[in-house]
C-alpha positions in Angstrom: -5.9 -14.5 -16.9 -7.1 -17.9 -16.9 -3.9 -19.1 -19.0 -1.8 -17.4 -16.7 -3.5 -19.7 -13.6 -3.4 -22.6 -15.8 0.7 -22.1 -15.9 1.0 -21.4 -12.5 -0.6 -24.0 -11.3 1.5 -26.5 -14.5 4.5 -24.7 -13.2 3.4 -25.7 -9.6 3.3 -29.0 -10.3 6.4 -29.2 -12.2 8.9 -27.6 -10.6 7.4 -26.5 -7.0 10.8 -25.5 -5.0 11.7 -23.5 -8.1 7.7 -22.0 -8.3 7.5 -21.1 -5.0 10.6 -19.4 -4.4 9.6 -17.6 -7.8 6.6 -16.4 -6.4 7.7 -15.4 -3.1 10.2 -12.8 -4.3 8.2 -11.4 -6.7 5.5 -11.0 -3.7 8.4 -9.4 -1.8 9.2 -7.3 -4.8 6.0 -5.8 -5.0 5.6 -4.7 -1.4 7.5 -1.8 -1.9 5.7 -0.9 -5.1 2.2 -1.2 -3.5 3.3 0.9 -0.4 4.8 3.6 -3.1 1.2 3.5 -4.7 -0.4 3.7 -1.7 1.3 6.9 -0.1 1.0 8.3 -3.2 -2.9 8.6 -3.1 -2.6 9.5 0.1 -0.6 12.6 -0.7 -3.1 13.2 -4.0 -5.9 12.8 -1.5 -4.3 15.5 1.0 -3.9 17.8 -1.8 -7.8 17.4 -3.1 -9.2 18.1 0.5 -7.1 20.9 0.9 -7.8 22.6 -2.3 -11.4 21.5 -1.5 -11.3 22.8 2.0 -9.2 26.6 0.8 -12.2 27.0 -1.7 -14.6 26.7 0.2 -13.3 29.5 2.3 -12.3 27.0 5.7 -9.8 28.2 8.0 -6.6 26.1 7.2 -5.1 24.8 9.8 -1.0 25.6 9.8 0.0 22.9 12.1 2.7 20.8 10.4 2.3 17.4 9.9 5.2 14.5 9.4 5.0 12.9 5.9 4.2 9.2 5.5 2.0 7.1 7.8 0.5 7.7 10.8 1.2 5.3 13.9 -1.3 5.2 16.1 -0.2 4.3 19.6 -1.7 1.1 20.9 -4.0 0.5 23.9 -2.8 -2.6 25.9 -5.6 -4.0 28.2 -4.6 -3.0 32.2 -4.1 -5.9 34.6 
């Protein structure tokens, strides 16, 4: 990992337009990835507390829910 810095930063130096504009699409590549991951444990988490919650002899509740993340409304402050 320490090599890897050490070329950054030697890349950084070098060739900076060409390094950050590098970097800054691979950051933007991996958003989508990370958010992938992320709903993905969601959904494995949802599945663990429902199995969890069914075996333990809870009332499910039947209510649908919409897939993906929640938005929560926000509270503005009143004038």
């Amino acid at each position: 990992m320490f090599v890897l810095a050490a070329l950054f930063m030697a890349l950084l130096l070098t060739f900076p337009s060409l390094t950050l504009a590098a970097g800054s699409l691979l950051y933007l590549a991996a958003i989508p990835v990370s958010a992938y991951r992320y709903l993905a444990e969601e959904r494995k988490a949802a599945k663990v507390a429902k199995a969890q919650s069914a075996k333990s002899g809870a009332a499910e509740d039947h209510t649908e829910r919409p897939e993906g993340p929640v938005i929560r409304p926000s509270f503005r402050a009143k004038p």
